[in-house]
N, C-alpha and C positions, 0 to 999 in steps of 0.2 A: 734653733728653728727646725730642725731634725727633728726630735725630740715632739716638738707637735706635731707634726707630718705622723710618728708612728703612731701618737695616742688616738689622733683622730683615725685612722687605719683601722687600730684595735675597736674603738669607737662601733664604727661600720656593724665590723667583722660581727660584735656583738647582737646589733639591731635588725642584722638581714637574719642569723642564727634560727630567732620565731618563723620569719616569714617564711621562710625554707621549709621549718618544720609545717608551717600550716599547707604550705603548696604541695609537699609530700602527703598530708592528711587527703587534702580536697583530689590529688590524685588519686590513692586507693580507693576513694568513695567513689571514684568515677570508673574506675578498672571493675569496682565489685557489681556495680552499677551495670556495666556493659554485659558483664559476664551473667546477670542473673538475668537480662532481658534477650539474650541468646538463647538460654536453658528455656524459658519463657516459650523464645517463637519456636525449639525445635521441639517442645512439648506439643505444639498447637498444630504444626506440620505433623508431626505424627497423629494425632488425634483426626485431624482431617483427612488424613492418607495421600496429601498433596505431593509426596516427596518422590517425584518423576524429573527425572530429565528431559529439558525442553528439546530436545530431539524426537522421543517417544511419547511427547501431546502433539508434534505437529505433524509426523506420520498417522497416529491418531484423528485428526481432523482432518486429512489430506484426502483417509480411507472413510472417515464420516462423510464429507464432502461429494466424494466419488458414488457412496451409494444412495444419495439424495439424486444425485444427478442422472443416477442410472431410472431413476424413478419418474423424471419428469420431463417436459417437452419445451423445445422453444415454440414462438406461437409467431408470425411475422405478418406486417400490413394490417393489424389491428386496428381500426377506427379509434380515431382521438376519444370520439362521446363514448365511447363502449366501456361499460361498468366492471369489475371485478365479478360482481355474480351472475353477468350474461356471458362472462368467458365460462365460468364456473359450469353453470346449464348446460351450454352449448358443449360441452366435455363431459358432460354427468354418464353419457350413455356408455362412456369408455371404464370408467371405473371411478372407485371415490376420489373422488379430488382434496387433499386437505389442503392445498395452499396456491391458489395465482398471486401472481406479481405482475401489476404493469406495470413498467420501467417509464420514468415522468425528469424531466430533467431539472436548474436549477431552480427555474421559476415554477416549477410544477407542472408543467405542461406534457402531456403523455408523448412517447417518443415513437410512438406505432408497433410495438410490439409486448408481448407478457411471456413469461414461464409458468406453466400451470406443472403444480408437483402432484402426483398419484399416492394411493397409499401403499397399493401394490405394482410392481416393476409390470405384470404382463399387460397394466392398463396401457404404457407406451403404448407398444405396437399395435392397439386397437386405436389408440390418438393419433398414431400415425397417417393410418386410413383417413380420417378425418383434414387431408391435407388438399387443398384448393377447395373444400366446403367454403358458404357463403355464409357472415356474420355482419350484418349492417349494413348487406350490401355490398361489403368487399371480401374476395377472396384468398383466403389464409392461407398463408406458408407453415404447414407443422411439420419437425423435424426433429428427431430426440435433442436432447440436450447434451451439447458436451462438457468434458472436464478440463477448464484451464490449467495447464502444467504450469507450476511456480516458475517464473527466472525465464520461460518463455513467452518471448514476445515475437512477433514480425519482426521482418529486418524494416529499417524505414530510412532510407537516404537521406544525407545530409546535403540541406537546400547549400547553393554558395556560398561564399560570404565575402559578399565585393571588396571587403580589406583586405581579401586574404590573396590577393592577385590575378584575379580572376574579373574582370570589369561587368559591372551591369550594364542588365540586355539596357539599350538604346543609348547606351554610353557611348560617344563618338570617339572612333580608334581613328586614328590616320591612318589612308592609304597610302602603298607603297606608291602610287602615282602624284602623291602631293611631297615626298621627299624630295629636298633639293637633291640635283646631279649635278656634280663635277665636270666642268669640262677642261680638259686639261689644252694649255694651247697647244698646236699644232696634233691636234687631232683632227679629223672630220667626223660628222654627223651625218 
C-alpha cells in the first residue's frame, strides 16, 4: 500500500510540472506586459510635460486663484430677477468685465448676490465706488473680493448633545426642594 501512495505522489509531481511551467510563462508575459505599459505612460508624461509634483500645481492654482480674485468684486443684495448682463452693464463704466457669477443655490434659485471678474485689477477700485449704487431698485454692497485660505474655516461650536450628559433645554431636572430629607429622630425642626 506504500508503494501506491508514492507512485501516485510521483503521479502529481509530474501533472502539476506543465502547469507550473505554463503559470511561470503567463507570469513573464505579465511582468513584460506591466513593464512596457510603464515605459508607455512615462513616454506620454514626458511628451505632455505633465511631470510636476502635486505640491507645485497646487501652489500654482492657489496663486492663479489669488490673481483672479485680486481682479474681481463681490456684489451683495442683488435682486433675484436681475440677469447676468444687467450686472454686466451696470459695471461696464468700471472696466471690461469678462465674467459675473450669480451664485443660485440647489434648486436654482439666485441667492442675492454675484462676483463680477475685471480684466484689468484697476477696474476694482473704480467697482468699488460703485458701492450702495441702485440696481432694480435695490442698493448694492460692492466690496473687492477675497481669497479663501485652504484648511481655513471659522471656528463654529459644537451644538450639545443630550447623550452626552448635558440634559435638553425643557428636560425636567428635579429640584433640590423635591428631594426627600431625613429626619433623624430626636431632632427638631
Amino acid at each position: 500500500m506504500d508503494g501506491d501512495d508514492v507512485d501516485m505522489a510521483a503521479a502529481e509531481t509530474t501533472e502539476a510540472v506543465p502547469e507550473l511551467d505554463d503559470m511561470k510563462k503567463r507570469l513573464k508575459e505579465m511582468e513584460d506586459e506591466a513593464a512596457a505599459l510603464r515605459e508607455m505612460q512615462a513616454k506620454v508624461e514626458k511628451e505632455m510635460g505633465s511631470v510636476q509634483d502635486p505640491s507645485a500645481s497646487a501652489t500654482a492654482s492657489q496663486a492663479n486663484r489669488e490673481e483672479v480674485d485680486s481682479r474681481s468684486v463681490f456684489v451683495g443684495n442683488v435682486d433675484y430677477s436681475c440677469t447676468p448682463e444687467e450686472v454686466q452693464q451696470h459695471f461696464q463704466a468700471c472696466g471690461t468685465v469678462n465674467r459675473v457669477t450669480i451664485r443660485s443655490d440647489k434648486y436654482g434659485q439666485p441667492k442675492g448676490y454675484a462676483y463680477v471678474e475685471f480684466v484689468e485689477p484697476e477696474a476694482v477700485q473704480e467697482a468699488v465706488l460703485l458701492n450702495e449704487s441702485e440696481l432694480h431698485g435695490r442698493q448694492l454692497k460692492v466690496t473687492a473680493k477675497r481669497t479663501n485660505v485652504p484648511g481655513m474655516k471659522p471656528f463654529r461650536a459644537r451644538r450639545p448633545n443630550p447623550y452626552m450628559g448635558f440634559p435638553p433645554r425643557g428636560a425636567l431636572v428635579p429640584s433640590l426642594s423635591l428631594l426627600p430629607i431625613w429626619i433623624w429622630e430626636g431632632t427638631e425642626i
